[in-house]
C-alpha positions in Angstrom: 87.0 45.6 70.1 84.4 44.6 72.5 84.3 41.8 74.5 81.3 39.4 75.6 80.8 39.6 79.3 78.0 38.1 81.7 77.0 39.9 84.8 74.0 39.1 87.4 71.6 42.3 88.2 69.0 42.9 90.3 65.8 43.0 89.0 65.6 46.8 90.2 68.4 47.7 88.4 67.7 46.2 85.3 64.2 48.5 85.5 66.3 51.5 86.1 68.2 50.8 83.0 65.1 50.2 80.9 64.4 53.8 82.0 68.0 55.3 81.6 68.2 53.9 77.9 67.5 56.6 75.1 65.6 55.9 72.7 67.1 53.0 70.4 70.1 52.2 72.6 69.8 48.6 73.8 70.5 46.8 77.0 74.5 46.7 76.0 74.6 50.3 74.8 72.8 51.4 77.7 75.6 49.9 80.2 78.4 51.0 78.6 77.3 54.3 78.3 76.4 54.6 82.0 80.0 53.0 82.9 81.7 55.2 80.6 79.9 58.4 81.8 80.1 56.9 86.0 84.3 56.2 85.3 84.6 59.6 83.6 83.2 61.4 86.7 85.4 59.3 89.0 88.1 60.5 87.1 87.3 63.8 87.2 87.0 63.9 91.0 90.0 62.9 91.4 91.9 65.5 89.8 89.6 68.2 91.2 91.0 66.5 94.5 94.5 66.8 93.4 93.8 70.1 92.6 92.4 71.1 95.6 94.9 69.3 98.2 97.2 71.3 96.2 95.5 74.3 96.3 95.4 73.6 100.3 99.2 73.1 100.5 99.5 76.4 99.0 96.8 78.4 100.6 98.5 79.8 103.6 102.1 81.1 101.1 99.2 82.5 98.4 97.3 84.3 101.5 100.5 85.6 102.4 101.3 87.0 99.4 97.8 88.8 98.8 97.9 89.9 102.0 101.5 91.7 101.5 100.3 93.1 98.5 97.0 94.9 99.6 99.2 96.9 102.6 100.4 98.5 99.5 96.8 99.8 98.7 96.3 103.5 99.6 92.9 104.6 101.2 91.1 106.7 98.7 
């Protein structure tokens, strides 16, 4: 379902959409799809933070490990 919505933009921005749209897409169709693609890379950096704060609070046991494991290696 969409919804009707107004919103006030600079006339700089409205330029830039003119030039983001693809070829057909209007005004509308042009917003969404730059909100839609702008939310779905703020979503996605957030879980590559999550990932890598936990990746962090695990480095230090996973270096140990690695480390215990190549004094196992034999010098060839």
């Amino acid at each position: 379902m969409k919804l009707k919505t107004s919103v006030t933009l600079s006339e700089e921005i409205v330029k830039s959409l003119a030039r983001a749209a693809r070829r057909g897409e209007s005004r509308s169709e042009t917003i969404e799809r730059l909100l839609r693609e702008g939310l779905a890379a703020r979503a996605r950096q957030a879980t590559d933070a999550r990932d890598l704060a936990l990746i962090n609070a695990h480095a230090d046991a996973l270096n140990e490990e690695a480390e215990d494991v190549l004094g196992y290696q034999v010098d060839l």
